[in-house]
PyMOL Python script that loads the backbone (N, CA, C, O; Angstrom):
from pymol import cmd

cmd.read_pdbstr("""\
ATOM      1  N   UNK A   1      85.145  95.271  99.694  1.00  0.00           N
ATOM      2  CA  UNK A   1      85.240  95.169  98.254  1.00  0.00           C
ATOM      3  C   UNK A   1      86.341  94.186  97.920  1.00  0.00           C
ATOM      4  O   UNK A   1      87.536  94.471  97.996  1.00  0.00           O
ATOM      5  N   UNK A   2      85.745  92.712  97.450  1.00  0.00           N
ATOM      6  CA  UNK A   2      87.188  91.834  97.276  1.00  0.00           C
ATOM      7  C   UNK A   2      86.979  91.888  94.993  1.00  0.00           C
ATOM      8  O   UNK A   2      86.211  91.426  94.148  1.00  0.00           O
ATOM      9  N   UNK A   3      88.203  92.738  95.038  1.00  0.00           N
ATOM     10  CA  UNK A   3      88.949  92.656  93.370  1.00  0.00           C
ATOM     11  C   UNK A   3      90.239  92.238  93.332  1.00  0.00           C
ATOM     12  O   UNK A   3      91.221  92.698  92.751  1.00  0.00           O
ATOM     13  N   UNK A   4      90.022  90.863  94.362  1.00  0.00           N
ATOM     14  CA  UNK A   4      91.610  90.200  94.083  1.00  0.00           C
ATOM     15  C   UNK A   4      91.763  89.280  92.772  1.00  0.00           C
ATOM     16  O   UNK A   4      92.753  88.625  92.447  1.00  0.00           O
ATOM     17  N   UNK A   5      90.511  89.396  92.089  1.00  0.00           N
ATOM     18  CA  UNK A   5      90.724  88.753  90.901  1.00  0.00           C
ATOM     19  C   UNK A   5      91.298  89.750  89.388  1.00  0.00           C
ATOM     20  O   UNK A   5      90.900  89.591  88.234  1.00  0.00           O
ATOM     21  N   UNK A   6      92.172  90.609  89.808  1.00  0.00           N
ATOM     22  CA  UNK A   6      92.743  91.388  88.532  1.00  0.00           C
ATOM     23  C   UNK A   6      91.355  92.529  88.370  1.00  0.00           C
ATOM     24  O   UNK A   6      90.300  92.810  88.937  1.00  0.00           O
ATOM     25  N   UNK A   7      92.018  92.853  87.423  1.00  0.00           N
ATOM     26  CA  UNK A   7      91.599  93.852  86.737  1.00  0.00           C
ATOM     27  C   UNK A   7      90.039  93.642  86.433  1.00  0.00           C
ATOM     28  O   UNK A   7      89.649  92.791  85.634  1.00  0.00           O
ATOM     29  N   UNK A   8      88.943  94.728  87.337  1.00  0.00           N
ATOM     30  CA  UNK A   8      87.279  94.746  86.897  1.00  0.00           C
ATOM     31  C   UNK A   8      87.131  95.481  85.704  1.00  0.00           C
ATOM     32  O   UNK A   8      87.655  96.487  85.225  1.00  0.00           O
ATOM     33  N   UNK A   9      86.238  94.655  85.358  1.00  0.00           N
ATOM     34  CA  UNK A   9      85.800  95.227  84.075  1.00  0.00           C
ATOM     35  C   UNK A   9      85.339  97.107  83.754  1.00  0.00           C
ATOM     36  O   UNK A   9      85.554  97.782  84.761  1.00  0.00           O
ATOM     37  N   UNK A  10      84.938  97.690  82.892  1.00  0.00           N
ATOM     38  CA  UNK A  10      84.654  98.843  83.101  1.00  0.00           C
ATOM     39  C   UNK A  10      83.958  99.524  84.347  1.00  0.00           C
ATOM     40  O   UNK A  10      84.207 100.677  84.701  1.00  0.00           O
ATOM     41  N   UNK A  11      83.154  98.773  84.904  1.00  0.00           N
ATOM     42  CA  UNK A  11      82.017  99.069  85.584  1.00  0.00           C
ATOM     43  C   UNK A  11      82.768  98.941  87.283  1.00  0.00           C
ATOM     44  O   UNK A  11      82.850  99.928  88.015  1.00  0.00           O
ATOM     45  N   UNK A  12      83.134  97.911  87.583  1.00  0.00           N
ATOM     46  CA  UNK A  12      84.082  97.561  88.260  1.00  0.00           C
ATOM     47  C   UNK A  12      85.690  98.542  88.431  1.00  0.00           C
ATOM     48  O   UNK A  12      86.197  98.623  89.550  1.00  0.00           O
ATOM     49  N   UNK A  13      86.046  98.907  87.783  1.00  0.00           N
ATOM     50  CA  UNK A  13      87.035  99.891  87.493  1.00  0.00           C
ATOM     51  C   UNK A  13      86.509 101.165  88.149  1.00  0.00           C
ATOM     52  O   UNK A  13      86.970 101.612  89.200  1.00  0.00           O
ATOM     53  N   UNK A  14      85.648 101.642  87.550  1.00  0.00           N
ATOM     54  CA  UNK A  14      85.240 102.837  88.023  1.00  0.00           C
ATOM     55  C   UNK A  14      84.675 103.066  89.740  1.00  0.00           C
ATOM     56  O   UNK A  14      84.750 103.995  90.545  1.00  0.00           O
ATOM     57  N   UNK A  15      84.012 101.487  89.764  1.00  0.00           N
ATOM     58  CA  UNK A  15      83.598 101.582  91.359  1.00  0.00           C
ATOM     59  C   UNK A  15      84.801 101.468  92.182  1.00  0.00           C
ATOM     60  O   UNK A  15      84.578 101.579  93.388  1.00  0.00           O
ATOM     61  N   UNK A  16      86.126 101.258  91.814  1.00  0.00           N
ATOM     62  CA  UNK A  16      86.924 100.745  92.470  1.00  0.00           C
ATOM     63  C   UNK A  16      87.989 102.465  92.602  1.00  0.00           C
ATOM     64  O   UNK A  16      88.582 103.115  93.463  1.00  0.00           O
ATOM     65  N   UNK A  17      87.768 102.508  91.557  1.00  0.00           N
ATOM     66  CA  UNK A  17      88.575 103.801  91.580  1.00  0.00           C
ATOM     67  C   UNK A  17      87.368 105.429  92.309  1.00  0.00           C
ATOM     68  O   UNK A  17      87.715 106.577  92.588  1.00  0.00           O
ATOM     69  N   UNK A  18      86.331 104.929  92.362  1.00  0.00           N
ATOM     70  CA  UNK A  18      85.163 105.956  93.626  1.00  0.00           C
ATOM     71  C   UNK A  18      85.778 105.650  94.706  1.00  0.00           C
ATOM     72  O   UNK A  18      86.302 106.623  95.248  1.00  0.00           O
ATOM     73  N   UNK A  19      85.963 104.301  95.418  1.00  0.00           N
ATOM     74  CA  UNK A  19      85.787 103.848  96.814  1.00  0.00           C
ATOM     75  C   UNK A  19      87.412 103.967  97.096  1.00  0.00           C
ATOM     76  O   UNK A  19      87.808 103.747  98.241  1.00  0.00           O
ATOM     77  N   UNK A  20      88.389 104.326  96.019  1.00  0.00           N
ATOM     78  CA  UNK A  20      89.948 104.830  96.658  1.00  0.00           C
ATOM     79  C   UNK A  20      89.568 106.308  96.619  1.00  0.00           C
ATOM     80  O   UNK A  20      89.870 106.909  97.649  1.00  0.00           O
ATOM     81  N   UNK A  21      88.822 107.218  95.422  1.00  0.00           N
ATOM     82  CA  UNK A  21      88.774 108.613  96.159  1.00  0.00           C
ATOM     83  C   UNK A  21      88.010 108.804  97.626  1.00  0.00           C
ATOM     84  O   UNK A  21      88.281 109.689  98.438  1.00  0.00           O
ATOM     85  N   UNK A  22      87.069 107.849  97.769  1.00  0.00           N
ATOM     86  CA  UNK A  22      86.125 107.577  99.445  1.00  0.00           C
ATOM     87  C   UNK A  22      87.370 107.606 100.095  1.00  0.00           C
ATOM     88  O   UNK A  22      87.831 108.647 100.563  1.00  0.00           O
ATOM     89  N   UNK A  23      88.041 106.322 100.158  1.00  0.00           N
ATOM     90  CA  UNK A  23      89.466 106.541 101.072  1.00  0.00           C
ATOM     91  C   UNK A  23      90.206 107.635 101.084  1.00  0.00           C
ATOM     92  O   UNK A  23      90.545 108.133 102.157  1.00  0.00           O
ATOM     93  N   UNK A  24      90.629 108.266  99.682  1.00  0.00           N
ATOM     94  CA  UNK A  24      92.226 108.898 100.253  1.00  0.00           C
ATOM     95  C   UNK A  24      91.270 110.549 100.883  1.00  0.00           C
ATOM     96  O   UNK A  24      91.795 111.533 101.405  1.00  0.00           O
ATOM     97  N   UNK A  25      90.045 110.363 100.633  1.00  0.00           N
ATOM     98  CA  UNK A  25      89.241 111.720 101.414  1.00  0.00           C
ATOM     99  C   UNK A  25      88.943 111.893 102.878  1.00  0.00           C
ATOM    100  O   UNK A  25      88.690 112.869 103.585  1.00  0.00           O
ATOM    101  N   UNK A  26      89.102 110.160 103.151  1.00  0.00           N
ATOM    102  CA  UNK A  26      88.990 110.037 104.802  1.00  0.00           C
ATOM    103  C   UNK A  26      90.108 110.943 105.873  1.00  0.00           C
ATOM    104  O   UNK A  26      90.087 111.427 107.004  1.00  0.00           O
ATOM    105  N   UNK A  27      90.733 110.859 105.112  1.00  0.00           N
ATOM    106  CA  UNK A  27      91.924 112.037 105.844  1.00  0.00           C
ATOM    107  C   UNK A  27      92.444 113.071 105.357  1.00  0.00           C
ATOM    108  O   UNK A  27      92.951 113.254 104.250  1.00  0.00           O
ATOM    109  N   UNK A  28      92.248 114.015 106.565  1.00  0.00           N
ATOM    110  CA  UNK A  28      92.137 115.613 106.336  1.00  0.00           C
ATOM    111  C   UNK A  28      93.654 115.525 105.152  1.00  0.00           C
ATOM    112  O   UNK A  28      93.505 115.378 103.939  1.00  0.00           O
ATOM    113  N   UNK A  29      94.783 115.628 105.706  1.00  0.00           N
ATOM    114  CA  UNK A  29      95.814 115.667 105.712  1.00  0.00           C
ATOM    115  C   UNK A  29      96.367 115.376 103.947  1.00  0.00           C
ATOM    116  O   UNK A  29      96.947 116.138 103.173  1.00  0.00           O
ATOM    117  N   UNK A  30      95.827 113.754 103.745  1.00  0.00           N
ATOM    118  CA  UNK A  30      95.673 113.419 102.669  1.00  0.00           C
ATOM    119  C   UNK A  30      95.011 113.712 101.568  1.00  0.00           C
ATOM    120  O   UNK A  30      95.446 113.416 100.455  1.00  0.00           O
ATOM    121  N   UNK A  31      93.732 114.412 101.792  1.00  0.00           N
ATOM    122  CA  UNK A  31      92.562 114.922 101.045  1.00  0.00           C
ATOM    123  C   UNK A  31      93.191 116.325 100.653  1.00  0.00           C
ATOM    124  O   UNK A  31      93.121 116.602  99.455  1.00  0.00           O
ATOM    125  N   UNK A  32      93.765 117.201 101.446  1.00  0.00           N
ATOM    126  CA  UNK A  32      94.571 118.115 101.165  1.00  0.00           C
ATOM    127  C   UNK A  32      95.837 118.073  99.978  1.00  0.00           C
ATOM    128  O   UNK A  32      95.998 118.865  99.049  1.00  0.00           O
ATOM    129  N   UNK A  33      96.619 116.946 100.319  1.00  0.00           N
ATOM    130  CA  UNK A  33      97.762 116.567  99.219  1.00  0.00           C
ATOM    131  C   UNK A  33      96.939 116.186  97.935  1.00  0.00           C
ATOM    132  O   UNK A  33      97.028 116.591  96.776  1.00  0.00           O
ATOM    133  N   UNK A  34      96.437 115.632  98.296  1.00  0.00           N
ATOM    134  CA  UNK A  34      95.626 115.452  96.934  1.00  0.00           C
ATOM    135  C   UNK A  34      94.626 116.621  96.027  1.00  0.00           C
ATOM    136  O   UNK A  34      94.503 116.514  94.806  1.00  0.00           O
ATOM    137  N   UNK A  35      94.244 117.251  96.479  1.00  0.00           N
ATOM    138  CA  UNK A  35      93.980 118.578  96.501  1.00  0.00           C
ATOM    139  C   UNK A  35      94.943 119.279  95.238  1.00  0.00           C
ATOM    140  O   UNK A  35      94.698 119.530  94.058  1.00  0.00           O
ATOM    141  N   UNK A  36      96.222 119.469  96.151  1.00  0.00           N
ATOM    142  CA  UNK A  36      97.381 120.275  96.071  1.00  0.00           C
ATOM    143  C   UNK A  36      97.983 119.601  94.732  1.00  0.00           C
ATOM    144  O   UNK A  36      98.655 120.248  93.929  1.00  0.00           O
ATOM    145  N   UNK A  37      97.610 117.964  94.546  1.00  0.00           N
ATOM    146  CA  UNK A  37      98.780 117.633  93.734  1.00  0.00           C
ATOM    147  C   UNK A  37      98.224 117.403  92.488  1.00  0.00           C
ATOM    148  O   UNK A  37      98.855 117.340  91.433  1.00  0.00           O
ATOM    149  N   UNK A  38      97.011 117.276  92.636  1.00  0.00           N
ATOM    150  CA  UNK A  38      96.061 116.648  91.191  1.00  0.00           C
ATOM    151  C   UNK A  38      95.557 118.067  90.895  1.00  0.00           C
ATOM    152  O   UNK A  38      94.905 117.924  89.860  1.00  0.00           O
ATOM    153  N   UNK A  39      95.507 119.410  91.263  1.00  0.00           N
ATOM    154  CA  UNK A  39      94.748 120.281  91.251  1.00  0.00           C
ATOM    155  C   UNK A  39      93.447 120.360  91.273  1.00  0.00           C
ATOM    156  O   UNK A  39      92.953 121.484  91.187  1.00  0.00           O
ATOM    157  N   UNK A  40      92.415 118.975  91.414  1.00  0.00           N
ATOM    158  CA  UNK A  40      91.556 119.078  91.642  1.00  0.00           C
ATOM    159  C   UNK A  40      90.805 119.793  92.828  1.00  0.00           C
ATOM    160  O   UNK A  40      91.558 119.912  93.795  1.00  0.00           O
ATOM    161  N   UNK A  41      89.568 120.295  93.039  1.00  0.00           N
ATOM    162  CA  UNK A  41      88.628 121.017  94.024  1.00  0.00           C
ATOM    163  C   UNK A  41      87.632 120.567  94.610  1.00  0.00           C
ATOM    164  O   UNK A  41      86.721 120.159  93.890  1.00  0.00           O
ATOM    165  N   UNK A  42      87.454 120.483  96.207  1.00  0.00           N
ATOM    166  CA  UNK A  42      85.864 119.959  96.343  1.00  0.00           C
ATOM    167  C   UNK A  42      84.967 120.223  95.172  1.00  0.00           C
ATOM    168  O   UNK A  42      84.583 119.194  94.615  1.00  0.00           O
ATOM    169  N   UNK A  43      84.617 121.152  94.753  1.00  0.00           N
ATOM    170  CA  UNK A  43      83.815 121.659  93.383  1.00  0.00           C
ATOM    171  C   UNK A  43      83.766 120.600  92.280  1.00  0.00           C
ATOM    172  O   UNK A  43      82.854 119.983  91.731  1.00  0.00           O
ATOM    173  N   UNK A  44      85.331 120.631  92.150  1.00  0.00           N
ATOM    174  CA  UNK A  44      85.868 119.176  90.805  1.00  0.00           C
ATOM    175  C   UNK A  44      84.918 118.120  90.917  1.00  0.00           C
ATOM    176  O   UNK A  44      83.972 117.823  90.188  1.00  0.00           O
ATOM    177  N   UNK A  45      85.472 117.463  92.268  1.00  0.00           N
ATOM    178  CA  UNK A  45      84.890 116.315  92.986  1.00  0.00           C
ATOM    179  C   UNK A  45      83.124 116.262  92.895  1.00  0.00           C
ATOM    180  O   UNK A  45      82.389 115.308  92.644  1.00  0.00           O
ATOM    181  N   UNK A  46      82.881 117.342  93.130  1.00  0.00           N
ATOM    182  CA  UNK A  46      81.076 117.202  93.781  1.00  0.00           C
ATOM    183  C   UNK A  46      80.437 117.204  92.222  1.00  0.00           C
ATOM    184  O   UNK A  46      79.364 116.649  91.986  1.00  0.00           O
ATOM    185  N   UNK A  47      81.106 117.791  91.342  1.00  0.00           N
ATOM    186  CA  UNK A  47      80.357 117.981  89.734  1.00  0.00           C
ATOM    187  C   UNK A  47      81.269 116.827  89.010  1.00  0.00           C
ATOM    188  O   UNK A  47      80.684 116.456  87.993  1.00  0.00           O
ATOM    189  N   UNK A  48      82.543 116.122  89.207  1.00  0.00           N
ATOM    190  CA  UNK A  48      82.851 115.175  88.475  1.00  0.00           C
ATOM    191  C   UNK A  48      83.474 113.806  88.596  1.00  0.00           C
ATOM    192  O   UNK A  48      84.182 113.103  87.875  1.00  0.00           O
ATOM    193  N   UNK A  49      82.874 113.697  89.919  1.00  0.00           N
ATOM    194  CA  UNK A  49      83.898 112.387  90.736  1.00  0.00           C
ATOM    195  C   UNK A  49      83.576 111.255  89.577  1.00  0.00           C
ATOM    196  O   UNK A  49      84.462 110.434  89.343  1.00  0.00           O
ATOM    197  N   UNK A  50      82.519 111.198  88.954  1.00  0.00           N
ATOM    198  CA  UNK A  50      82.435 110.178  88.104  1.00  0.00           C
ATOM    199  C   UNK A  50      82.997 109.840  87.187  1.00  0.00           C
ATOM    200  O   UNK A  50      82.752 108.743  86.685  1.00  0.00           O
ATOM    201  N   UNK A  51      83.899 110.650  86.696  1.00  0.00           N
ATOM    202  CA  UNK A  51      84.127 110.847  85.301  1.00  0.00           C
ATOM    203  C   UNK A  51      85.685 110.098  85.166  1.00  0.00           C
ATOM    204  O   UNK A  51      86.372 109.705  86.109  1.00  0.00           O
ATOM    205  N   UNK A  52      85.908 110.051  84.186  1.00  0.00           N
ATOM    206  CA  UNK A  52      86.987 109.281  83.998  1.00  0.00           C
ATOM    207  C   UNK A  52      88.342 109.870  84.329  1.00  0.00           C
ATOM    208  O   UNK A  52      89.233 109.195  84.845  1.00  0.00           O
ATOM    209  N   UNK A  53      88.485 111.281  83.984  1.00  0.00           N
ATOM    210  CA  UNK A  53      89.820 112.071  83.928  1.00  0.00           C
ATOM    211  C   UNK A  53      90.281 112.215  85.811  1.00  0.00           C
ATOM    212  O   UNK A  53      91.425 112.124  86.256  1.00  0.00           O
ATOM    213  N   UNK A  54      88.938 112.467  86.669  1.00  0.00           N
ATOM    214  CA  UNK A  54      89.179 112.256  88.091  1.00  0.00           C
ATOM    215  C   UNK A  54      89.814 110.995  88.311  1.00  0.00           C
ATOM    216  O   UNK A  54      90.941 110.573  88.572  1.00  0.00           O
ATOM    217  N   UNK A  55      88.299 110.413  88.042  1.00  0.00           N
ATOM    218  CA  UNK A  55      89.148 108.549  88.969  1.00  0.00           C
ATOM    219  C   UNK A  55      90.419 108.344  88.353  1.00  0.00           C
ATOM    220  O   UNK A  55      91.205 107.682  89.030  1.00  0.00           O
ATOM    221  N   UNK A  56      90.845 108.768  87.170  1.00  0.00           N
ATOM    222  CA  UNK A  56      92.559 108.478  86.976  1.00  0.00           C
ATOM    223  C   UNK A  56      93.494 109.391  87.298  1.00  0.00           C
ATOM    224  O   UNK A  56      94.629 109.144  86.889  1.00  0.00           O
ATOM    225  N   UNK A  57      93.314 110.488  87.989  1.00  0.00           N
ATOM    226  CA  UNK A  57      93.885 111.089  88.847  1.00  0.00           C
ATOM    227  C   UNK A  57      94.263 110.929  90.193  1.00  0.00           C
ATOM    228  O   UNK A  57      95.257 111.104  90.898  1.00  0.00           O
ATOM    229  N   UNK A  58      92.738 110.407  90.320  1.00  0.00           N
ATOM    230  CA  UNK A  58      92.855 109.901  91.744  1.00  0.00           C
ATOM    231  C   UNK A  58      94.106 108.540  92.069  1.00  0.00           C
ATOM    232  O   UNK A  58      95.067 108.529  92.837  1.00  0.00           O
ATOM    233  N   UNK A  59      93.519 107.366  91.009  1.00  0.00           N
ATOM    234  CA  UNK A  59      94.499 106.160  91.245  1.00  0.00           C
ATOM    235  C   UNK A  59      95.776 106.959  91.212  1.00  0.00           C
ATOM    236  O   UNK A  59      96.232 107.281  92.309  1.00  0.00           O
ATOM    237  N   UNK A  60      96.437 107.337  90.108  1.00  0.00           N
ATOM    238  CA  UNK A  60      97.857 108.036  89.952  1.00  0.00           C
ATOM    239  C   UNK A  60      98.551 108.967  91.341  1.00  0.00           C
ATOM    240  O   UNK A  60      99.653 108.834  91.874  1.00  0.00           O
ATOM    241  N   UNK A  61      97.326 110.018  91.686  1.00  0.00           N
ATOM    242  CA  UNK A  61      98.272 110.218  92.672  1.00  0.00           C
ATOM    243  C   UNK A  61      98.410 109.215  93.882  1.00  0.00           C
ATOM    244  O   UNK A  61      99.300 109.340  94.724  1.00  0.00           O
ATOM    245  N   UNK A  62      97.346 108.086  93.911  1.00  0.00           N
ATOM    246  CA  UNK A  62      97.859 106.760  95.038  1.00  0.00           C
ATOM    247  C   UNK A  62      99.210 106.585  94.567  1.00  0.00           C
ATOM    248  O   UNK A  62     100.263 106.522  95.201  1.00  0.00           O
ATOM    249  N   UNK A  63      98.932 106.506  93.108  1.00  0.00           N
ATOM    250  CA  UNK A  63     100.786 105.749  92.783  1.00  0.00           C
ATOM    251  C   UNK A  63     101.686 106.534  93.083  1.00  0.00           C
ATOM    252  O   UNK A  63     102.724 105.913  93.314  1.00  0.00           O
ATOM    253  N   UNK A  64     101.810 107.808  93.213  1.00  0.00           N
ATOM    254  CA  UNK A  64     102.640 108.483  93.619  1.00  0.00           C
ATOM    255  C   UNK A  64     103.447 108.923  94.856  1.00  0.00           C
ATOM    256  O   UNK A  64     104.371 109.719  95.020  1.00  0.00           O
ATOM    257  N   UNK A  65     102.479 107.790  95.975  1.00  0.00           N
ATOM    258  CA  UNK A  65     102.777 107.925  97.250  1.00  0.00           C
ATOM    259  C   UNK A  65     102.489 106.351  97.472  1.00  0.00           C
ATOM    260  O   UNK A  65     101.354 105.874  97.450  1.00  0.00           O
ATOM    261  N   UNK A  66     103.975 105.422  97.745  1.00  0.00           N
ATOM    262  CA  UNK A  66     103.680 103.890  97.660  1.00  0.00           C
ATOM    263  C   UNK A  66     102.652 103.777  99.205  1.00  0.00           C
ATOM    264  O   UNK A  66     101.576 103.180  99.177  1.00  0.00           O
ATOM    265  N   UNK A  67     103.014 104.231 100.078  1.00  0.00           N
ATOM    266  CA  UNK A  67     102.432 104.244 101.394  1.00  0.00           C
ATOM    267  C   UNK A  67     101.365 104.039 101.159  1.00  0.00           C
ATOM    268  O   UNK A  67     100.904 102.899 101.129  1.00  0.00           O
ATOM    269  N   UNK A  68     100.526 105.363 100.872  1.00  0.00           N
ATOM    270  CA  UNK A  68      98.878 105.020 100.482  1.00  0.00           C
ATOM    271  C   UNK A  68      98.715 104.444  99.519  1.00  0.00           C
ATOM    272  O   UNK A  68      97.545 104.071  99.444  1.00  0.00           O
ATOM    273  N   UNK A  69      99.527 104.050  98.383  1.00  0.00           N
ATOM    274  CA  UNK A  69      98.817 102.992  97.271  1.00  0.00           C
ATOM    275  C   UNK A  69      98.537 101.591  98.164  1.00  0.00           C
ATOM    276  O   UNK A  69      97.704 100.746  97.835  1.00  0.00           O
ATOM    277  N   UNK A  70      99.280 101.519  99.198  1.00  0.00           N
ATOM    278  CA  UNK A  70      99.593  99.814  99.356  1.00  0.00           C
ATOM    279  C   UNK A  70      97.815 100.029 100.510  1.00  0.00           C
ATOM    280  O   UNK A  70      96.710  99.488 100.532  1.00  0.00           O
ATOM    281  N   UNK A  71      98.673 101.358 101.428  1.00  0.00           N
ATOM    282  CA  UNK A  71      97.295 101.580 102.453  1.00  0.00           C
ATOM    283  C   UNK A  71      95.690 101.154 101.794  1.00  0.00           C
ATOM    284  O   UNK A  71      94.886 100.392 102.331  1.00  0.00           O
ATOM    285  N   UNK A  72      95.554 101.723 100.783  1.00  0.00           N
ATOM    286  CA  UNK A  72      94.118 102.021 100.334  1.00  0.00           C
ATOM    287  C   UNK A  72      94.142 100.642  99.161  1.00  0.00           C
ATOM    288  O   UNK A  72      93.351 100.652  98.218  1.00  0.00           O
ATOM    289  N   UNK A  73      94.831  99.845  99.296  1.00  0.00           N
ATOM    290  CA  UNK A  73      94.980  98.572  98.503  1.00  0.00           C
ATOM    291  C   UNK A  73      94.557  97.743  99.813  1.00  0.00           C
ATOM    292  O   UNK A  73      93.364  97.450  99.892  1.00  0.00           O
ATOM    293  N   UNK A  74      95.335  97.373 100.754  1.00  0.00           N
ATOM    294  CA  UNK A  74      94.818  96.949 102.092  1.00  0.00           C
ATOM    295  C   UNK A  74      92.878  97.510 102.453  1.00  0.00           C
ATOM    296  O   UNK A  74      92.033  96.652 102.710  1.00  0.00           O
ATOM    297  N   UNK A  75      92.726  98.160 102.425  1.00  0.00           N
ATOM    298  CA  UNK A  75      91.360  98.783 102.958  1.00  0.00           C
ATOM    299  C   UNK A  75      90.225  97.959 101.655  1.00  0.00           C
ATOM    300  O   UNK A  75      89.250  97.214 101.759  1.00  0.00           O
ATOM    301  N   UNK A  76      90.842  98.460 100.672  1.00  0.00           N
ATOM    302  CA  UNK A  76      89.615  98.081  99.513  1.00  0.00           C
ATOM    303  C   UNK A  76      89.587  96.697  99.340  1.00  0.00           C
ATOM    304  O   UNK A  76      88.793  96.103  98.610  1.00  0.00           O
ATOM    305  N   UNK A  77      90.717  96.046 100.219  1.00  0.00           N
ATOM    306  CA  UNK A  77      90.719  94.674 100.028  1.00  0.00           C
ATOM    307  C   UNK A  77      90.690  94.495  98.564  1.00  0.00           C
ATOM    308  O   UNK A  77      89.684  94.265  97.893  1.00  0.00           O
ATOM    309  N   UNK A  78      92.300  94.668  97.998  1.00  0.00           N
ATOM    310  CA  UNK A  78      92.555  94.522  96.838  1.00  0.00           C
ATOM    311  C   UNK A  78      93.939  94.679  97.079  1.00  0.00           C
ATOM    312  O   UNK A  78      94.432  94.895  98.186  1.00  0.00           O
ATOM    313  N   UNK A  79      94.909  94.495  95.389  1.00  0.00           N
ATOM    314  CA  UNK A  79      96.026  94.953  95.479  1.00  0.00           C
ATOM    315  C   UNK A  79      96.812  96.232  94.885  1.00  0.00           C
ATOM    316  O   UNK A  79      96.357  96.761  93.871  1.00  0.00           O
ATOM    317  N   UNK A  80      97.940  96.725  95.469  1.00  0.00           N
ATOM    318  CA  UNK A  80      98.423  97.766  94.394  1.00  0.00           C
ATOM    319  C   UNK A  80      98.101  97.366  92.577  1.00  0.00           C
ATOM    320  O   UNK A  80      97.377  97.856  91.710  1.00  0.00           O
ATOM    321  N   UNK A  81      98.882  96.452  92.623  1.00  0.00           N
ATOM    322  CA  UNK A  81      99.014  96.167  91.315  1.00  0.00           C
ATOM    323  C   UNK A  81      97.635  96.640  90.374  1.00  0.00           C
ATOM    324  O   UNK A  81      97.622  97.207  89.282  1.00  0.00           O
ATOM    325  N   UNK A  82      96.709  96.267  91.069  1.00  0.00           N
ATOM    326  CA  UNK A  82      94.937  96.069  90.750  1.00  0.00           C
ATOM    327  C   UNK A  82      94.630  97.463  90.487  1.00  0.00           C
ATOM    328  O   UNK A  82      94.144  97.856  89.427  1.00  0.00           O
ATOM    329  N   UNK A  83      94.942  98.242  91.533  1.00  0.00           N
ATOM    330  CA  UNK A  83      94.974  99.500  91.459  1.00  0.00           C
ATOM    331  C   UNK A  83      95.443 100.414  90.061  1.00  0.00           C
ATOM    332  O   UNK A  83      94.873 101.249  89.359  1.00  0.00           O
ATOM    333  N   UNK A  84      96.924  99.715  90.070  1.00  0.00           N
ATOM    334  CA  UNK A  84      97.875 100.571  88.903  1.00  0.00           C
ATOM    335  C   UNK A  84      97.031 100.110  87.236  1.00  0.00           C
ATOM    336  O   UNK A  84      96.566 100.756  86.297  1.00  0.00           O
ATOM    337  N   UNK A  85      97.165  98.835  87.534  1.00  0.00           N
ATOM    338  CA  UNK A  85      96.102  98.145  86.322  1.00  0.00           C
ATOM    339  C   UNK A  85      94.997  98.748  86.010  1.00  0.00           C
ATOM    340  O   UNK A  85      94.739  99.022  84.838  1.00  0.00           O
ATOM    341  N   UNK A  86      93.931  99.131  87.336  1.00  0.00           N
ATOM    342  CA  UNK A  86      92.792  99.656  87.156  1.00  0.00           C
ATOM    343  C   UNK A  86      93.015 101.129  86.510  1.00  0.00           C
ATOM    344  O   UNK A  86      92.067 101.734  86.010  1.00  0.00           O
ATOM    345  N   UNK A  87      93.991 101.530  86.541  1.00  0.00           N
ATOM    346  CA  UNK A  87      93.987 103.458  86.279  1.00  0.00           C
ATOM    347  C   UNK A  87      94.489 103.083  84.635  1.00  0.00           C
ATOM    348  O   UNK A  87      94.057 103.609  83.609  1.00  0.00           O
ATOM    349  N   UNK A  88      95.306 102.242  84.728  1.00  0.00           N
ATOM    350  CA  UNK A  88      95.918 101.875  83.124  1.00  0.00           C
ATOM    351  C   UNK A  88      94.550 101.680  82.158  1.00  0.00           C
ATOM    352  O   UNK A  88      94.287 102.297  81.126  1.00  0.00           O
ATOM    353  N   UNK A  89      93.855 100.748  82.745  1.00  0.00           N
ATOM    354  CA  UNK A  89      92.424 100.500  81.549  1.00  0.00           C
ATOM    355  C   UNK A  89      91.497 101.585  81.830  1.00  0.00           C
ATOM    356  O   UNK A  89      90.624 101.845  81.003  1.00  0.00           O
ATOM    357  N   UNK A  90      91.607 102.313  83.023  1.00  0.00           N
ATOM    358  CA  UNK A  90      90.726 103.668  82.736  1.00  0.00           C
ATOM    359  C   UNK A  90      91.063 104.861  81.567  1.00  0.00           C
ATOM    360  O   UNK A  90      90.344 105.692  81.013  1.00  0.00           O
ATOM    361  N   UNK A  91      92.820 104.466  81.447  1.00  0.00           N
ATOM    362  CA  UNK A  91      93.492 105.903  80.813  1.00  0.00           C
ATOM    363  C   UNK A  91      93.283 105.348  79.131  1.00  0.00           C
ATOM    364  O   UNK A  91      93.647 106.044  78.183  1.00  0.00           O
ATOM    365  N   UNK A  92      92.686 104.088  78.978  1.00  0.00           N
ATOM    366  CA  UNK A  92      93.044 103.060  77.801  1.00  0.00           C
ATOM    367  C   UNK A  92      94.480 102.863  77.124  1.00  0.00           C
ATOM    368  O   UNK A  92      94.849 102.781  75.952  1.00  0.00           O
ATOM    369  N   UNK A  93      95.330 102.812  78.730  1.00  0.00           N
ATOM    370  CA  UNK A  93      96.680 102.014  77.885  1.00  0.00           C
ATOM    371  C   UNK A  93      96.668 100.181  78.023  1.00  0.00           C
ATOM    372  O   UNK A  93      97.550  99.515  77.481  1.00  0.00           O
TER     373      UNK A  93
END
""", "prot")
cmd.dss("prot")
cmd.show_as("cartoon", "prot")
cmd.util.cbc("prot")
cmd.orient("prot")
């Protein structure tokens, strides 16, 4: 996934912010913290990964741990910044 060109549009946003919850789920460990910190539930996930209030949970808690923001910025072949941007026009600031 190359979104080294800034910030995707709505449509783009949302796919971008699916394929970081795909990532930060790849690991047990991580999928757990995230779990724990967003209070979200497999349940959440399986009935609302789409939705807007997830995927900006999801980006945020990346931001909350620079490690995996930068990690899952590297993988999606993109940047933090793109990331933080992307959760900002999801939250409409």
């Amino acid at each position: 996934m190359d979104t080294n060109r800034g910030v995707p549009d709505r449509d783009g946003a949302e796919a971008l912010a699916l394929h970081a919850l795909i990532w930060a789920l790849k690991d047990e460990v991580r999928a757990e913290r995230l779990f724990q910190l967003t209070g979200l539930t497999p349940e959440d996930l399986r009935m609302r990964a789409g939705t807007t209030d997830v995927q900006v949970a999801v980006l945020a808690f990346l931001e909350g741990h620079e490690p995996d923001l930068i990690a899952c910025a590297r993988a999606l072949e993109t940047t933090p910044l793109t990331l933080v941007q992307t959760r900002m026009m999801l939250e409409g600031l």
